[in-house]
C-alpha positions in Angstrom: 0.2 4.1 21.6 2.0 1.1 19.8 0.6 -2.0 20.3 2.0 -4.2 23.6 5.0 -6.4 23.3 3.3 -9.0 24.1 0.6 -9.0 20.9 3.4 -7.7 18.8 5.0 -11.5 19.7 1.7 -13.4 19.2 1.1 -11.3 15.7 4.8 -11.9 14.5 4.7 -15.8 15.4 1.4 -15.9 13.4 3.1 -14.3 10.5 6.0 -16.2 10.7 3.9 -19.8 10.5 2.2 -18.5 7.6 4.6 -17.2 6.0 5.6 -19.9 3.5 2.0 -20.3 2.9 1.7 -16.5 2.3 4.7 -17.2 -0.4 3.0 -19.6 -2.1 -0.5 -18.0 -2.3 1.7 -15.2 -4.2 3.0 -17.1 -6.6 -0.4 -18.2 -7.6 -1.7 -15.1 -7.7 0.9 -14.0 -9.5 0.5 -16.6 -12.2 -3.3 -16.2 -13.1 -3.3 -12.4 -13.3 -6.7 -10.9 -14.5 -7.4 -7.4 -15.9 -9.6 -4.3 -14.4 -13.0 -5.6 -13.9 -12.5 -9.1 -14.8 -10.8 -10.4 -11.8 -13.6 -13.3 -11.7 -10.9 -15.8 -10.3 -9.3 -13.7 -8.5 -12.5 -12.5 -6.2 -13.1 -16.5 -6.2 -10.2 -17.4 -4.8 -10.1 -14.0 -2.0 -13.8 -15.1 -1.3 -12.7 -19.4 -0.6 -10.2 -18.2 1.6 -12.0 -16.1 3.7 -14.7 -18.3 4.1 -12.6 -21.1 4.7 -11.1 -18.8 7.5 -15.1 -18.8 9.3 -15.3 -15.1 8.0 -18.4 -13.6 6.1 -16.8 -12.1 2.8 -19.1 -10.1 0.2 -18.5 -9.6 -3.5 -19.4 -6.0 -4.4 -22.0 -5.3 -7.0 -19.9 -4.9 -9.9 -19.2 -8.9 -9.9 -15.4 -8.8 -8.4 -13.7 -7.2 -5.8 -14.4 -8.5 -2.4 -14.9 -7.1 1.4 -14.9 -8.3 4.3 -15.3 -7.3 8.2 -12.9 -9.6 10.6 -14.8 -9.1 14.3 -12.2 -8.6 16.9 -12.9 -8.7 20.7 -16.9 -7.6 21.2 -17.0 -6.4 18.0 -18.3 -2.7 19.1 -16.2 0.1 19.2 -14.6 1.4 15.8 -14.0 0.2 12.1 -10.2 0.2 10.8 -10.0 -1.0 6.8 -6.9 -2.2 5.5 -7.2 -1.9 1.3 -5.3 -4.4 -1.3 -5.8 -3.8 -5.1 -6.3 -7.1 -7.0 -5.8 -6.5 -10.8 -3.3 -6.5 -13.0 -1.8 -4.7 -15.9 -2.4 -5.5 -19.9 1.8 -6.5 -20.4 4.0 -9.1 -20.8 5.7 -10.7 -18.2 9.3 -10.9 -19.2 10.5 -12.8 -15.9 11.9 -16.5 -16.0 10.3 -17.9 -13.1 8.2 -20.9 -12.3 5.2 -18.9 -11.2 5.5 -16.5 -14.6 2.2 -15.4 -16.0 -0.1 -17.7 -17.3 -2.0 -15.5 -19.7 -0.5 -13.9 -22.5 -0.2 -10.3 -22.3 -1.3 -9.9 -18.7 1.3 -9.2 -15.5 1.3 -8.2 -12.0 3.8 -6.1 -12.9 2.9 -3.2 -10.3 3.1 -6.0 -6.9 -1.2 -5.9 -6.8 -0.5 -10.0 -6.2 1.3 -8.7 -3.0 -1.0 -6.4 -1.9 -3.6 -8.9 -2.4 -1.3 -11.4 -0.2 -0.2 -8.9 2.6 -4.1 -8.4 3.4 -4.6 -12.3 3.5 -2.2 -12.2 6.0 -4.3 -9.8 8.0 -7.1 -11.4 7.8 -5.5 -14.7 8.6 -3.3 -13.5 11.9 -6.3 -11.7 12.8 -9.0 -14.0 12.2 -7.4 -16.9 14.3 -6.1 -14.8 17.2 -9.3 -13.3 17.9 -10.0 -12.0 21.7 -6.0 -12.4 22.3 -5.1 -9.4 20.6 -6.9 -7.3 23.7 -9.3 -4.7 21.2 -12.9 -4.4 20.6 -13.6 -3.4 16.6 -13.2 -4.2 13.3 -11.2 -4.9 10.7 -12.5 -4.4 7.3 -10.5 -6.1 4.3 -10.9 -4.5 1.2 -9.7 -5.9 -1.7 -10.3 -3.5 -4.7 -10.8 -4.1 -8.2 -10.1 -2.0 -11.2 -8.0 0.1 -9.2 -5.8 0.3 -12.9 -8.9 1.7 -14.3 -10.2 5.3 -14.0 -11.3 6.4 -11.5 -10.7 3.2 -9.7 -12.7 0.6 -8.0 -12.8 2.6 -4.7 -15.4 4.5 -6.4 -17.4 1.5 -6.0 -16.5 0.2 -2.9 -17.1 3.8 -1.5 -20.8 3.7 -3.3 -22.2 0.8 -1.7 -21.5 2.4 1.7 -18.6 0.3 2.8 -16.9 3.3 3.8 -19.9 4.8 5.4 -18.5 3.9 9.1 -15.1 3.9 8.5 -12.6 5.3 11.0 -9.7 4.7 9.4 -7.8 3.3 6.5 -4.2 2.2 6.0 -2.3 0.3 2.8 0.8 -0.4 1.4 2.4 -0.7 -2.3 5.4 -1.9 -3.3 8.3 0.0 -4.3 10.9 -0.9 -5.8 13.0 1.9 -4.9 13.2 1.0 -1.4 15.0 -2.0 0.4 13.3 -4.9 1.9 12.5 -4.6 5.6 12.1 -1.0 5.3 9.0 1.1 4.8 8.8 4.4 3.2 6.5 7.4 4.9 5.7 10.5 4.3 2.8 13.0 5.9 0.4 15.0 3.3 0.7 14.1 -0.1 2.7 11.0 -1.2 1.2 10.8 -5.3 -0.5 12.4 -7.4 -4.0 13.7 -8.7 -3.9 12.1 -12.7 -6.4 13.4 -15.2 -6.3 12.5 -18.8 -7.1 14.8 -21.3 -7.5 14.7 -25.5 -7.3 17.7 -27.0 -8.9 17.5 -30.8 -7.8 20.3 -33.5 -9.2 21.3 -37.0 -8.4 23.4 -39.7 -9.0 24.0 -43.2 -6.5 21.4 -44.8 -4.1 22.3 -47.4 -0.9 21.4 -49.8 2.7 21.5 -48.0 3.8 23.5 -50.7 1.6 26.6 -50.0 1.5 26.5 -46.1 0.8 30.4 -46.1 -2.4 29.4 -47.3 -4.0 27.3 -45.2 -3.5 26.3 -41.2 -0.5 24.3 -41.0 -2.3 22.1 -38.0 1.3 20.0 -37.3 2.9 23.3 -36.0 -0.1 24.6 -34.1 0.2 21.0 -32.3 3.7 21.1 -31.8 3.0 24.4 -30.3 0.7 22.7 -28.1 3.4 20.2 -26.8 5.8 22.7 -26.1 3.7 25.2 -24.6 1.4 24.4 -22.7 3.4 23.1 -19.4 5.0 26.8 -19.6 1.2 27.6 -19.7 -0.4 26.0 -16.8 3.1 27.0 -14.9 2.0 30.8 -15.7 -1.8 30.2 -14.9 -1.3 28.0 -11.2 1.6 30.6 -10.5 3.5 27.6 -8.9 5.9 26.6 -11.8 6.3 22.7 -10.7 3.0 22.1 -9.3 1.6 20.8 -12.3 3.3 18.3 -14.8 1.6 18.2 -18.1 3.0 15.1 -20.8 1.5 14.6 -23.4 1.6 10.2 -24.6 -0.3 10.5 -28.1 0.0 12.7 -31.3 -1.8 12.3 -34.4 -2.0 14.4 -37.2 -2.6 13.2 -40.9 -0.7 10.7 -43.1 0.9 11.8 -46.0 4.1 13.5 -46.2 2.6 15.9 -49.1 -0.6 17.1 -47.1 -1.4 19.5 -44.2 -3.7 17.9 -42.8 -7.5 19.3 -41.7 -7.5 17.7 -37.9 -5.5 15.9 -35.4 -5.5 15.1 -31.2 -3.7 15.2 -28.4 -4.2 13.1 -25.8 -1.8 12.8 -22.3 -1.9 13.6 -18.5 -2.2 16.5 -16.6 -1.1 15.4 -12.9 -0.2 17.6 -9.4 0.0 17.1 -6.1 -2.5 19.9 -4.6 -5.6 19.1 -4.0 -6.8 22.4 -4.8 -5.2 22.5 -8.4 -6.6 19.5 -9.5 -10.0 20.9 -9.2 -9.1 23.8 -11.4 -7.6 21.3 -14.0 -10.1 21.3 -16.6 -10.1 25.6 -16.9 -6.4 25.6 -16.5 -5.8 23.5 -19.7 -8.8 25.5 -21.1 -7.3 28.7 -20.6 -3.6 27.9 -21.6 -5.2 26.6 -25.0 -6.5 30.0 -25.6 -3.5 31.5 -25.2 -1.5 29.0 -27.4 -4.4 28.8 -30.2 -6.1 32.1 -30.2 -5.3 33.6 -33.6 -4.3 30.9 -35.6 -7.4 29.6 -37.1 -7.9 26.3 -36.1 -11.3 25.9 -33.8 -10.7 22.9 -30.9 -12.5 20.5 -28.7 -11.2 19.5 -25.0 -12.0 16.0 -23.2 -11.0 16.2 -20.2 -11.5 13.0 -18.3 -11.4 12.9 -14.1 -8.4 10.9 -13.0 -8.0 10.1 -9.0 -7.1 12.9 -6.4 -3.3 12.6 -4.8 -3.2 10.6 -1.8 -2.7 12.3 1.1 -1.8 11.0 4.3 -3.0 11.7 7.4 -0.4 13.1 10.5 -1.8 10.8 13.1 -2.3 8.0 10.8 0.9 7.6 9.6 2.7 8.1 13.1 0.6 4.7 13.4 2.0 2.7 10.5 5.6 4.5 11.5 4.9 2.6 15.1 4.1 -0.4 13.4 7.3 -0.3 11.3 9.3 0.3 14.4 7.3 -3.3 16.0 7.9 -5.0 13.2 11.1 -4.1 11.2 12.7 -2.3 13.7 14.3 1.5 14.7 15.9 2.1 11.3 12.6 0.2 9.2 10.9 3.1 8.3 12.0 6.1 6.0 11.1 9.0 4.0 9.9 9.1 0.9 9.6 11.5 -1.9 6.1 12.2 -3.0 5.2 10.8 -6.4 3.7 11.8 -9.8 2.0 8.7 -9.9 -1.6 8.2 -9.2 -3.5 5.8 -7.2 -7.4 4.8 -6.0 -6.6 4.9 -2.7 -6.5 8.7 -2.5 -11.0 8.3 -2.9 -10.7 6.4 0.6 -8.4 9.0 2.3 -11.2 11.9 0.9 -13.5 10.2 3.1 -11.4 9.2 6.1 -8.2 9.5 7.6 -5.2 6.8 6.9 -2.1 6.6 5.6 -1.0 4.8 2.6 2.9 3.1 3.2 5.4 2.0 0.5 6.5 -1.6 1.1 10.4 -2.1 0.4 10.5 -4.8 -2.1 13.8 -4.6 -3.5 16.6 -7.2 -2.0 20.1 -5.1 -2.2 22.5 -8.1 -2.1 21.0 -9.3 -5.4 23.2 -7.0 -7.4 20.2 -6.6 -9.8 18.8 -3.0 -11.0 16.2 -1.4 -9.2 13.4 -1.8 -12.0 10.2 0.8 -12.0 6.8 -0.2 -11.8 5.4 -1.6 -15.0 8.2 -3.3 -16.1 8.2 -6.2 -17.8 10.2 -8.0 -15.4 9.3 -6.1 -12.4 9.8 -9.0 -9.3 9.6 -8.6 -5.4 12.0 -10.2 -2.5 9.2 -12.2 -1.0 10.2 -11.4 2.3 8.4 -8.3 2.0 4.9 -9.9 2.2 5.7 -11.2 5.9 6.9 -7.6 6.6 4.2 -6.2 4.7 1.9 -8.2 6.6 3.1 -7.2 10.0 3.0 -3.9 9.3 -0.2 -3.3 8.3 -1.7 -6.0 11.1 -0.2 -3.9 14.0 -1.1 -0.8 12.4 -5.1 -2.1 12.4 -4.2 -2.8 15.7 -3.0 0.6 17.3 -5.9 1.9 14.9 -8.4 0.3 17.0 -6.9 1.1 20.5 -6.3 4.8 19.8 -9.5 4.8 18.5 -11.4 2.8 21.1 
């Protein structure tokens, strides 16, 4: 059921008084950005605020990353979490703004600063509105480190039990591909499972001039390259299920030599479920068929990525409900599902939720609609009050459905 006009005003007037605040908090975030694993400031400044807001926060074990349960009504009945991800990437930033990175090679180039923003905003509507909001629960703010890392700081959160009594879990990431005040949606999977794998190669070395002689290990890995997505597309017996890229070739260093070994190293990424377990003997099998009989012997690393992220039915009819609260009728939309990965899919193995792409881009600006992990990737800030909105009436309904 969405959530009664009546809280829906009291929620939107809280967001609306904080919003400049929200803005500003942001921009700071945004200019002290801090890798996977070493967001010491970062938790610092999460853990202030929520103290500062009477609320109990706890840094995990690993040193950074923070959660923290906001106690609505009695406090018994169920637990909703609402997850932000708080590092940032190892990249310029390119943008000519006041609130530009501070640290050299460091960005919050994939809208983590917002993430990390739009769940302050939670906790602070929620925190200060308390019994008015008419539900008995929780709210658990999770705010994730290392989620740029493999396999993600969810792995952690979910270790030390914080998911133990979860009911459900919702989030949102930017995306630049959709407009502000709008929210994309889709039901079952909306990214990607993303393993990485290096596949090493060896032969007996040899002269260019005499080839025939030897292995010539440069062809046998261009064969490699070329091959194997027709490979795994033969093996799955779903041609497009998979998507096999390979980011890194290496092989010798002079022109005059064949050289005795050389590696492969890239992504294999899908999203099924059921074809990411059977990664690591699909890419085994397909190098069998590629290799066998040429001489060269070969090692595999294949290293466990995330799961895709799939969202729950009833779970994201909740966020769509939200969206229709907060941005209106026409607010939410359908997106395409993604070959990007993303933590957030461990949470959703252990619970149901519904992970939402926040419209970030501002369509009057005339500017391009940049990717992810650009350089001068930038956000029309009044995404975190929508944001915000969102994902608080979406807690919300949670609880009440729920309760």
């Amino acid at each position: 059921m969405p959530v009664e006009p009546s809280v829906v005003a009291l929620v939107r007037g809280a967001v609306a008084a904080d919003e400049a605040l929200l803005v500003e908090m942001r921009r700071d975030l945004h200019a002290h950005p801090e890798l996977s694993g070493q967001e010491k400031a970062t938790t610092r400044w999460i853990h202030q605020h929520l103290r500062d807001l009477g609320l109990a926060p706890q840094r995990l074990e690993a040193g950074t990353g923070v959660v923290c349960d906001v106690v609505l009504g009695s406090g018994v009945g169920p637990v909703v979490a609402v997850r932000a991800d708080i590092d940032a990437l190892a990249m310029n930033d390119d943008k000519d703004v006041g609130y530009r990175s501070q640290t050299d090679g460091v960005a919050h180039a994939c809208g983590h600063d917002v993430h990390t923003t739009v769940v302050m905003g939670v906790a602070r509507v929620l925190a200060r509105s308390g019994d008015r909001l008419g539900v008995d629960g929780r709210v658990r703010l999770v705010f994730e480190p290392a989620e740029e890392s493999v396999p993600g700081g969810a792995v952690d959160v979910i270790a030390e039990g914080f998911f133990d009594d979860v009911d459900a879990v919702f989030g949102v990431h930017c995306d630049p591909k959709v407009d502000v005040g709008h929210v994309g949606l889709r039901v079952g999977p909306i990214s990607s499972a993303a393993d990485m794998v290096e596949i090493r190669v060896s032969g007996p070395g040899g002269h260019t001039s005499r080839p025939e002689r030897t292995v010539d290990l440069v062809a046998v890995l261009a064969r490699v390259v070329t091959g194997m997505q027709g490979e795994i597309d033969r093996l799955t017996g779903e041609p497009g299920a998979v998507r096999c890229v390979f980011g890194s070739v290496h092989a010798g260093d002079a022109a005059n030599v064949i050289p005795s070994g050389g590696s492969l190293r890239g992504t294999v990424r899908t999203p099924d479920h059921d074809v990411w377990r059977h990664f690591p003997k699909y890419v085994e099998d397909a190098l069998a068929t590629l290799l066998g009989g040429t001489g060269v012997t070969w090692t595999t690393e294949h290293r466990r990525g995330v799961p895709p992220v799939v969202n729950d039915e009833d779970a994201t009819t909740i966020v769509a409900n939200a969206v229709r609260s907060a941005l209106g009728d026409d607010g939410a939309v359908e997106v395409e599902q993604s070959w990007g990965g993303d933590s957030f899919a461990w949470y959703l193995d252990k619970v149901p939720g519904a992970y939402a792409r926040l419209g970030v881009h501002d369509p009057s600006s005339g500017a391009p609609r940049l990717d992810l992990h650009a350089g001068t990737f930038d956000v029309d800030e009044r995404a975190i009050a929508y944001g915000t909105l969102v994902l608080a009436l979406a807690a919300l309904e949670a609880l009440a459905d729920l309760g």
